[in-house]
ZADO-1210 file (C-alpha; in nm, 4 decimals, padded with zeros to 6 digits):
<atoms>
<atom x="35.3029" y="08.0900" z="15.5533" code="UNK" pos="1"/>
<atom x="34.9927" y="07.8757" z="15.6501" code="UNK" pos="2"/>
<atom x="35.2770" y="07.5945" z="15.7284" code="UNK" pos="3"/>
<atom x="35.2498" y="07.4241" z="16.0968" code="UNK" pos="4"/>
<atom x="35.5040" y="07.5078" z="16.2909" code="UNK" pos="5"/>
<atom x="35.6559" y="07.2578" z="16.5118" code="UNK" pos="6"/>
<atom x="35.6784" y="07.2791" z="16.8807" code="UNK" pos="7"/>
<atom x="36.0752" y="07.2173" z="16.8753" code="UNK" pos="8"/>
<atom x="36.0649" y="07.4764" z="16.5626" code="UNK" pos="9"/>
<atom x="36.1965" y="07.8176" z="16.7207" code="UNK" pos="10"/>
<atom x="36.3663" y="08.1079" z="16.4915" code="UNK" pos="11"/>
<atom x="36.5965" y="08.0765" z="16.7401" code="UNK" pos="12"/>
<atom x="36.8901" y="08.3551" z="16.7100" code="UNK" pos="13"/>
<atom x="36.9942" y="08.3448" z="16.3071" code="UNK" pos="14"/>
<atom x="36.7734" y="08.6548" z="16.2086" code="UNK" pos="15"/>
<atom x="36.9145" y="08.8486" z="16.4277" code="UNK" pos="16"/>
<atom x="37.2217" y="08.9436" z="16.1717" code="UNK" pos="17"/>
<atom x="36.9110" y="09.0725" z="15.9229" code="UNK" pos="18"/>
<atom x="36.8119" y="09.3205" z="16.2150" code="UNK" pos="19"/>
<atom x="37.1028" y="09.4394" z="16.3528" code="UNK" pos="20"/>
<atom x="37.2751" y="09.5085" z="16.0022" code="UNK" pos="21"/>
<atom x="36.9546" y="09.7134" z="15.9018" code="UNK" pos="22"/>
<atom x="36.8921" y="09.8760" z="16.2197" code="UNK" pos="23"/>
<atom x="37.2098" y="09.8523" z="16.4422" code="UNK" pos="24"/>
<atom x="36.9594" y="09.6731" z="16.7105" code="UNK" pos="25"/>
<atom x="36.7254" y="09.4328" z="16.7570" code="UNK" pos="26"/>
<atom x="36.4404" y="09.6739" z="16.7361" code="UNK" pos="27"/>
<atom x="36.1674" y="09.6190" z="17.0159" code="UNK" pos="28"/>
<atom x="35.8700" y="09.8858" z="17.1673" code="UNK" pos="29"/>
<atom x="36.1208" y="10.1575" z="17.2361" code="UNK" pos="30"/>
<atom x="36.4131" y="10.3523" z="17.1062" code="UNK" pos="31"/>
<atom x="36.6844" y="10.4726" z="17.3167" code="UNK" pos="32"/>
<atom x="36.9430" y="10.7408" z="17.2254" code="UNK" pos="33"/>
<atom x="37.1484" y="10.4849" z="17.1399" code="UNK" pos="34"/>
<atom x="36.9793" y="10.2947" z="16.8998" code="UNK" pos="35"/>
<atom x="36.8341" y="10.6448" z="16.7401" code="UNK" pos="36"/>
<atom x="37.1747" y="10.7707" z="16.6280" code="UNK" pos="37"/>
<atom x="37.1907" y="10.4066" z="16.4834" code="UNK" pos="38"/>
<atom x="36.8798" y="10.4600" z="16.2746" code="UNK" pos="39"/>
<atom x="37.0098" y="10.8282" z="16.1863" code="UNK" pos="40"/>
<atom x="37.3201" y="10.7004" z="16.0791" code="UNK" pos="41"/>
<atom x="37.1275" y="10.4261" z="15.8262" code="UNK" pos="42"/>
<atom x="36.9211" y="10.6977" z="15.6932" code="UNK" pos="43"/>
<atom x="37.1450" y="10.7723" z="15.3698" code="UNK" pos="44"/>
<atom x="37.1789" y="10.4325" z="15.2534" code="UNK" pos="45"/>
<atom x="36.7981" y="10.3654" z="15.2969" code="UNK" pos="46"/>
<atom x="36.7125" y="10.6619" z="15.1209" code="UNK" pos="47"/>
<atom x="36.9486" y="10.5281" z="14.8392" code="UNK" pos="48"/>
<atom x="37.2060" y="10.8532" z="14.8544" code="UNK" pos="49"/>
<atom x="37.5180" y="10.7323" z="14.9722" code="UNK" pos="50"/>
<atom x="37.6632" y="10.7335" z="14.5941" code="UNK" pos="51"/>
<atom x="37.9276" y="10.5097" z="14.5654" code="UNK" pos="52"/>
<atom x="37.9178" y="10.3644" z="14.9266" code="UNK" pos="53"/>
<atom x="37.6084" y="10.2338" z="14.8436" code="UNK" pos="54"/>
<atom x="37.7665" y="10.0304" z="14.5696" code="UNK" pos="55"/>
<atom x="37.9932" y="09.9229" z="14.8826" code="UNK" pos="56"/>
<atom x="37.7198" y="09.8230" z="15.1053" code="UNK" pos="57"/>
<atom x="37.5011" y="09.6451" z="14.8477" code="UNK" pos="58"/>
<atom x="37.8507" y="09.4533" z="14.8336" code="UNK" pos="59"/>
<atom x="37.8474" y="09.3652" z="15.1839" code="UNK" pos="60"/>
<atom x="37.4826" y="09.2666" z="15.2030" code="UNK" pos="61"/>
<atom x="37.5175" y="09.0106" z="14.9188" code="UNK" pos="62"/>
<atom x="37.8386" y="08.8934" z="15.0568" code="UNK" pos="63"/>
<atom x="37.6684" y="08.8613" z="15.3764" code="UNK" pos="64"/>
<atom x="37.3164" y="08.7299" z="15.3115" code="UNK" pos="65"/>
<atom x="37.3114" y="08.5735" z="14.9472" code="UNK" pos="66"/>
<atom x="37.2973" y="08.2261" z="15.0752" code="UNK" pos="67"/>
<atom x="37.0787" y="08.3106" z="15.3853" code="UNK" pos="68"/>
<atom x="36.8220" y="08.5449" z="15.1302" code="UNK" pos="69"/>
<atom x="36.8625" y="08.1617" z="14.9142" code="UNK" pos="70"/>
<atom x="36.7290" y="07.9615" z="15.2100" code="UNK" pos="71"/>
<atom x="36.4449" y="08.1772" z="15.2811" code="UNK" pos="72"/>
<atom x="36.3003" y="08.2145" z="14.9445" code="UNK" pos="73"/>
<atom x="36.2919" y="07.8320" z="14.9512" code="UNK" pos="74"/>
<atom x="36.1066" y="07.8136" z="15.2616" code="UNK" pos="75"/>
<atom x="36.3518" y="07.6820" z="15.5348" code="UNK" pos="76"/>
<atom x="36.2861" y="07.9642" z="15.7233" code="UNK" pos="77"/>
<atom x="35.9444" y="07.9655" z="15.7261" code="UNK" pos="78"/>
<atom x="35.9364" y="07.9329" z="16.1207" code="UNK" pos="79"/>
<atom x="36.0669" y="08.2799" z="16.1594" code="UNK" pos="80"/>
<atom x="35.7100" y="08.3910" z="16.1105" code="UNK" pos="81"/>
<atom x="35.6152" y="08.2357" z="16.4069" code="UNK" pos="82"/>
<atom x="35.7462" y="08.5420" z="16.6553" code="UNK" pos="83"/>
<atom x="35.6911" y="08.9232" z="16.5966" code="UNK" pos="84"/>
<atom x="36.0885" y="09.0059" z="16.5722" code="UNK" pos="85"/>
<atom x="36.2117" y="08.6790" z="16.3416" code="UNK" pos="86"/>
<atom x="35.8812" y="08.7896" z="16.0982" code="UNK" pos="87"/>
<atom x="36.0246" y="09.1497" z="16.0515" code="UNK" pos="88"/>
<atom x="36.3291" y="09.0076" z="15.9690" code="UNK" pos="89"/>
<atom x="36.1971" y="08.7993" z="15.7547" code="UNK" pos="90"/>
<atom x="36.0330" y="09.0412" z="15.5575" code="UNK" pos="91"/>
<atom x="36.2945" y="09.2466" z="15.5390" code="UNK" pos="92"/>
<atom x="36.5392" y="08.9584" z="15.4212" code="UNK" pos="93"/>
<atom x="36.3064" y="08.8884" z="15.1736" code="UNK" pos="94"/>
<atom x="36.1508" y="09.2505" z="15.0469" code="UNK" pos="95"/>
<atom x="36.4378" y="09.4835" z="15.1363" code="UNK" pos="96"/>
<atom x="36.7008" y="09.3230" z="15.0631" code="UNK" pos="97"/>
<atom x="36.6707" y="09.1953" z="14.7664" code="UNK" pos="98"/>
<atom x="36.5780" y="09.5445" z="14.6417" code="UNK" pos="99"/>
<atom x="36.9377" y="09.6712" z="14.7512" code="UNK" pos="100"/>
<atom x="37.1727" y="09.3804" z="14.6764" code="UNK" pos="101"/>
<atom x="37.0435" y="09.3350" z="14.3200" code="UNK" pos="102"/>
<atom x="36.9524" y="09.6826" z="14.2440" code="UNK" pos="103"/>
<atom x="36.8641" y="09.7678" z="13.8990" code="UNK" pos="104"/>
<atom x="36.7664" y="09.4162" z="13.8324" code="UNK" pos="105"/>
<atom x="36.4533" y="09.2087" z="13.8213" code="UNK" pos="106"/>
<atom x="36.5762" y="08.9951" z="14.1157" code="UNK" pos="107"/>
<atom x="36.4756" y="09.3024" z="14.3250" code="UNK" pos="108"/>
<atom x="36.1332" y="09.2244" z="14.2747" code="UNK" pos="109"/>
<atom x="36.1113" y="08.8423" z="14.2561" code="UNK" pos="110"/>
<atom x="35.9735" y="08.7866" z="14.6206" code="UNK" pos="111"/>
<atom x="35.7300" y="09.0541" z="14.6482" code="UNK" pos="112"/>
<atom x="35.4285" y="08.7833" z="14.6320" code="UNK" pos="113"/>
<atom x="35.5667" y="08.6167" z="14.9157" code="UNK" pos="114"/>
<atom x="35.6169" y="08.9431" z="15.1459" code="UNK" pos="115"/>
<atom x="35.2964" y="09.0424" z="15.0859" code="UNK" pos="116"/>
<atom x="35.0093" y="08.7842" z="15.2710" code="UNK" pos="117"/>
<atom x="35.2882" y="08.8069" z="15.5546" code="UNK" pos="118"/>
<atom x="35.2673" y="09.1538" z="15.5938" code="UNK" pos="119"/>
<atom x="34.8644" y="09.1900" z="15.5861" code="UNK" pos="120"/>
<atom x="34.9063" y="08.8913" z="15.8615" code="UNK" pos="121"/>
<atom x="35.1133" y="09.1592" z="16.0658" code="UNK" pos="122"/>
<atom x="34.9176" y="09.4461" z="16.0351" code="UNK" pos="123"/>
<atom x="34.5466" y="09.2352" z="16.0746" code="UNK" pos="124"/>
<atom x="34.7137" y="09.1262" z="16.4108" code="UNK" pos="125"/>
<atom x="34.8962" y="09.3768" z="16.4516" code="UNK" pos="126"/>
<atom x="35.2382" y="09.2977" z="16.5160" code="UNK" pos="127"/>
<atom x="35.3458" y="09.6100" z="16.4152" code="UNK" pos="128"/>
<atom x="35.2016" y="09.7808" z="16.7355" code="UNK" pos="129"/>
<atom x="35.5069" y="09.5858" z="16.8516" code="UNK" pos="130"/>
<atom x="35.7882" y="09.8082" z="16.7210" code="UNK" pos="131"/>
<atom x="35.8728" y="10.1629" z="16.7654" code="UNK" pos="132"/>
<atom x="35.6797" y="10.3045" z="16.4607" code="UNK" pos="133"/>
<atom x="36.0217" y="10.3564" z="16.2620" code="UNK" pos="134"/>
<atom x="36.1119" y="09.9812" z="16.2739" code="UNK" pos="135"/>
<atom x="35.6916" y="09.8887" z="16.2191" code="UNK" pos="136"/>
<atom x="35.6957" y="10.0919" z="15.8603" code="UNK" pos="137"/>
<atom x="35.9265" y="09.7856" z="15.7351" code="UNK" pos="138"/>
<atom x="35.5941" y="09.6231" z="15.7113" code="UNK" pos="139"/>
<atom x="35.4367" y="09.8040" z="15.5719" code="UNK" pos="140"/>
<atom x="35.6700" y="09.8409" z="15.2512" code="UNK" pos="141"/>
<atom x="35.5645" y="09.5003" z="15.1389" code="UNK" pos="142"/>
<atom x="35.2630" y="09.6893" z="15.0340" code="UNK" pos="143"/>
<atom x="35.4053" y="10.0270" z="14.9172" code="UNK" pos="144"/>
<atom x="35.5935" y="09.7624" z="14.6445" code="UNK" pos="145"/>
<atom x="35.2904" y="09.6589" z="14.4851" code="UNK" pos="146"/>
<atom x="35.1161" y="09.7360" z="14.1865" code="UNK" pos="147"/>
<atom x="34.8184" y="09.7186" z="14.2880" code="UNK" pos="148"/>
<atom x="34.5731" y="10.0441" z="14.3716" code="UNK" pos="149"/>
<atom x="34.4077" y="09.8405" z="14.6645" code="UNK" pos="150"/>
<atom x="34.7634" y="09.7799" z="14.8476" code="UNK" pos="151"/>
<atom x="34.8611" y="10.1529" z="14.8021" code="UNK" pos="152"/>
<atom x="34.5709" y="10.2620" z="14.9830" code="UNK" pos="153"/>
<atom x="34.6245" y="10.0305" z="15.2712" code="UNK" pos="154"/>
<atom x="34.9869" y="10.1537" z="15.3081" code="UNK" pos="155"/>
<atom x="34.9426" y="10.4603" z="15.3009" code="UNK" pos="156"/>
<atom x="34.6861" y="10.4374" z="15.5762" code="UNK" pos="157"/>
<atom x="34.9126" y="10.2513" z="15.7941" code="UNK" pos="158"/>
<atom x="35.2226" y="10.4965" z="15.7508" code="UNK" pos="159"/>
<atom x="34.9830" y="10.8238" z="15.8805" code="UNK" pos="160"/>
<atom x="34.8902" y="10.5711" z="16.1601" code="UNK" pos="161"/>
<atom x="35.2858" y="10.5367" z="16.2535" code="UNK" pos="162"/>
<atom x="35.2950" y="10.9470" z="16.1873" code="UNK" pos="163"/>
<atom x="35.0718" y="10.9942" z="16.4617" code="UNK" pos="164"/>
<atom x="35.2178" y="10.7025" z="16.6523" code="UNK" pos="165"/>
<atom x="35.5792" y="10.8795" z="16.6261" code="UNK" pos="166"/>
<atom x="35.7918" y="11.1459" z="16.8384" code="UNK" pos="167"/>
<atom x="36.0804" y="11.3203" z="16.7309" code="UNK" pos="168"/>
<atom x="36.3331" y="11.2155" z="16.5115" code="UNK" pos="169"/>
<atom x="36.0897" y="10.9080" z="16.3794" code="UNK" pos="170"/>
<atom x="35.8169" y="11.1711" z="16.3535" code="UNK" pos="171"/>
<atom x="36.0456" y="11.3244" z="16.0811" code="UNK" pos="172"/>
<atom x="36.1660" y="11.0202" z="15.9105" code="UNK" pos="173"/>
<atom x="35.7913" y="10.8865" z="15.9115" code="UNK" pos="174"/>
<atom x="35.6686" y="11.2592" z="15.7766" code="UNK" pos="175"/>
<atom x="35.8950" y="11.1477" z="15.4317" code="UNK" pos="176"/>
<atom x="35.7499" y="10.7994" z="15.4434" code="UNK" pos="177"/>
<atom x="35.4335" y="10.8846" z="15.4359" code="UNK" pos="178"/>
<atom x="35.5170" y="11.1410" z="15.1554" code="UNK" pos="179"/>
<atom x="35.7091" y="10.8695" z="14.9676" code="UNK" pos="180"/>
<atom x="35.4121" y="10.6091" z="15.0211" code="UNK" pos="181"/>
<atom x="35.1608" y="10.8999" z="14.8481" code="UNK" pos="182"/>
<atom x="35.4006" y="10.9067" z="14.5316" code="UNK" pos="183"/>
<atom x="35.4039" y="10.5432" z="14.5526" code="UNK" pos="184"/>
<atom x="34.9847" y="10.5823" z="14.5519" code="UNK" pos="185"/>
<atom x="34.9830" y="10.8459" z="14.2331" code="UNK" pos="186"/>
<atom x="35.1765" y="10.6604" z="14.0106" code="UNK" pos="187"/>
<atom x="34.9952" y="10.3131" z="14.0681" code="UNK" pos="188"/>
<atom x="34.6333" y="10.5423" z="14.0401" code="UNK" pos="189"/>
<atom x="34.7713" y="10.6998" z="13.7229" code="UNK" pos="190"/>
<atom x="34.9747" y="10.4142" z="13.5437" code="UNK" pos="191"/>
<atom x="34.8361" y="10.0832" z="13.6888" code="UNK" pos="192"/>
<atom x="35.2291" y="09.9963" z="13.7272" code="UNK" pos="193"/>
<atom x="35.5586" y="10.1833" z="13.8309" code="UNK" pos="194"/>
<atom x="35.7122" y="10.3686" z="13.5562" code="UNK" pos="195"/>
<atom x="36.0359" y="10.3428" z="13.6912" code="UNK" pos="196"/>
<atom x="36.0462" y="09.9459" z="13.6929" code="UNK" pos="197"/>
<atom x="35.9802" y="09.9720" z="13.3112" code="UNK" pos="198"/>
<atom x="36.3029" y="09.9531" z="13.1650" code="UNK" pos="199"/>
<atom x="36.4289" y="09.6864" z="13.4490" code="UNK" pos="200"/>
<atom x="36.1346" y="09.4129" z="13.3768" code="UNK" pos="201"/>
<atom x="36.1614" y="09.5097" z="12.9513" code="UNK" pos="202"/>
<atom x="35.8344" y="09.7095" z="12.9653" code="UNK" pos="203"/>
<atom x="35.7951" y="09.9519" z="12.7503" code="UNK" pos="204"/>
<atom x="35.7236" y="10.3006" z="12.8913" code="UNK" pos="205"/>
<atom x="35.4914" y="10.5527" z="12.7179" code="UNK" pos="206"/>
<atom x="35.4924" y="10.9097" z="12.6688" code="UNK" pos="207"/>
<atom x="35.2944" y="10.9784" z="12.9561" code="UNK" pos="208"/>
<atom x="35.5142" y="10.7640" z="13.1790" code="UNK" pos="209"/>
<atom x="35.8369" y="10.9374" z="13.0773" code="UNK" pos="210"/>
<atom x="35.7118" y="11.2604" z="13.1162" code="UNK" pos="211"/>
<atom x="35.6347" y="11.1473" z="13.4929" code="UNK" pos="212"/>
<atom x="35.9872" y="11.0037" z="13.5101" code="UNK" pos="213"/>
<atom x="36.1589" y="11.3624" z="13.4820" code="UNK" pos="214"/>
<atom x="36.0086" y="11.4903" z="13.8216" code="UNK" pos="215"/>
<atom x="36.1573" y="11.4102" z="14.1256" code="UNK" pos="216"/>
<atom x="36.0490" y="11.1564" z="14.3794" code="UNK" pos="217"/>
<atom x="35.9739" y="10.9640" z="14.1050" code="UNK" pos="218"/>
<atom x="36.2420" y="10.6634" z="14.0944" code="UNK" pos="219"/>
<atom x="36.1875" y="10.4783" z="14.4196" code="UNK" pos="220"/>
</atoms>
């Protein structure tokens, strides 16, 4: 992240496939009608409950972005953080998507350390005050997927922040976030760890965990 970036360096227009797949749009300060019954329509397979479309999907996306996802966890893409829109997608490329086109695998997880020091850049100067609050809560996740008690509490300050921020239709999807980013909170104050990620990274889970396990919300 702390590389220079050169003054013939630009991200240019090759993120914008990251954006428009995950949003419909190239998300900016506003959201029009439009571009809200594009984020409506989304909302199933973000909240994982599409069933077997989302089998179809996660398809798609690695058949779409394997090699691209490749390129930027090597670092060629490393100028994308030099404007507000190529940086979302770069955290998105890089902490979303991984989590849906190798779901159920440690891949999901393997560039979290790199999203991270990118997304406490964004919100120290704040760049997300440059996105309708919807689109800034992408983020944020970067910190809702660590393990880490510290980064919980940070998130979930930032997602009431886009709450309050938010009218509408984001003010609803938001209102779940922010519910979703508290479970995230409990189980990191409780465990130290996600209980869920156990059996993906070979941890073993104890009593206490799988008791946890059987309520809902609790698989994220």
């Amino acid at each position: 992240m702390e590389r220079r970036i050169e003054r013939n360096e630009s991200p240019g227009g090759l993120y914008e496939p990251v954006l428009t797949f995950w949003f419909g749009h190239i998300p900016g300060q506003q959201l029009n009608a439009r571009q809200s019954a594009a984020i409506i329509s989304r909302l199933p397979y973000w909240a994982g409950k599409w069933g077997s479309l989302i089998r179809d999907v996660d398809g798609e996306m690695r058949a779409q972005f394997t090699d691209m996802l490749e390129k930027a966890a090597q670092g060629e893409f490393e100028h994308w953080l030099s404007e507000p829109t190529s940086l979302l997608a770069w955290l998105l490329l890089l902490d979303q998507f991984p989590r849906n086109m190798y779901r159920g695998t440690p891949t999901a997880f393997s560039h979290d350390q790199k999203t991270l020091p990118v997304a406490l850049k964004a919100i120290e100067e704040k760049i997300d005050q440059q996105f309708f609050p919807v689109a800034r809560s992408f983020l944020y996740l970067p910190l809702v997927h660590q393990e880490e008690l510290r980064y919980q509490d940070m998130a979930v300050v930032a997602y009431r922040q886009a709450v309050h921020a938010a009218r509408g239709v984001q003010k609803a999807i938001l209102l779940a976030e922010y519910a979703s980013s508290l479970r995230h909170r409990e189980a990191i104050q409780r465990f130290g760890r996600f209980p869920h990620r156990n059996a993906i990274l070979g941890r073993e889970t104890t009593q206490e965990e799988a008791t946890f396990l059987r309520q809902p919300f609790t698989r994220f």
